[in-house]
C-alpha positions in Angstrom: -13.4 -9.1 -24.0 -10.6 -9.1 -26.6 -7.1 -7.5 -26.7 -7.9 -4.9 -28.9 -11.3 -3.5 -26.7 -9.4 -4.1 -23.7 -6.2 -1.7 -25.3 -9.0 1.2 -26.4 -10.5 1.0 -23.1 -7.4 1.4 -21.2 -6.3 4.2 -23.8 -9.4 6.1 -23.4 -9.0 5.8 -19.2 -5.4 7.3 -19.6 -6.2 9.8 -21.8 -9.3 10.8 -19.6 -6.5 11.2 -16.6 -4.1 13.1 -19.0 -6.6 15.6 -19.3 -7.9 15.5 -15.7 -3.5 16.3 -14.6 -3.6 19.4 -17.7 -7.1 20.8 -16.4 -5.4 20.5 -12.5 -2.2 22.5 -13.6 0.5 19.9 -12.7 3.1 19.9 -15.6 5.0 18.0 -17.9 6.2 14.6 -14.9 9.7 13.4 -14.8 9.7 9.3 -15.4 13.1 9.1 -13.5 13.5 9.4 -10.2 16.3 11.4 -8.7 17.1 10.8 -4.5 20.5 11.4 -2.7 19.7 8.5 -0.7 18.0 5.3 -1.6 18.3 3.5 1.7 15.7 4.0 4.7 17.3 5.1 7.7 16.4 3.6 11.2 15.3 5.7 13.7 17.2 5.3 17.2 14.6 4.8 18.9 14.3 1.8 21.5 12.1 -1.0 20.5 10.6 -2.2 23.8 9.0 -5.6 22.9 6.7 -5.8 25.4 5.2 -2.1 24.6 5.1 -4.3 20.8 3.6 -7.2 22.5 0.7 -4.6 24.0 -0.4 -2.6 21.4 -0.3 -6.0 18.9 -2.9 -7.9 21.6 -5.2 -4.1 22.1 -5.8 -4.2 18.1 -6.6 -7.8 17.6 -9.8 -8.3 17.3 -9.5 -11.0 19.5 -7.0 -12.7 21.8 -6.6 -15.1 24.9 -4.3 -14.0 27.1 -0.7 -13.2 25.5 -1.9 -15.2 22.2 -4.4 -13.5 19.2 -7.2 -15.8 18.3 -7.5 -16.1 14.8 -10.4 -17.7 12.4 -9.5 -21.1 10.4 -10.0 -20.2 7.1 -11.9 -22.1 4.5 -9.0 -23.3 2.5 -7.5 -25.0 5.5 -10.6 -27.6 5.3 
């Protein structure tokens, strides 16, 4: 593909969504975003490790004892 196919293509697929936000009602979309805050704000919540150390070893898919048992990918060969 050249540059220039690739820059009509890309034009056509944002001007298909331009149409698809005017046909859905939402207006005119400020580029700039305005916040008070920019900074996340930690909860004070207690961070119990071993609660962390659970719920990490019920969603691995698999695990031995307290470690998770992971695959060796291909790229470690």
């Amino acid at each position: 593909m050249d540059r220039e196919q690739i820059r009509k293509e890309a034009k056509a697929i944002m001007d298909k969504f331009q149409k698809a936000l005017d046909k859905a009602g939402i207006g005119e979309v400020d580029d700039e975003l305005n916040r008070e805050s920019f900074d996340r704000v930690a909860k004070d919540e207690d961070f119990d490790s071993l609660d962390f150390k659970k719920r990490m070893l019920k969603n691995a898919p698999k695990h031995d004892d307290d470690c998770v048992v992971g695959e060796k990918g291909e790229w470690t060969k």
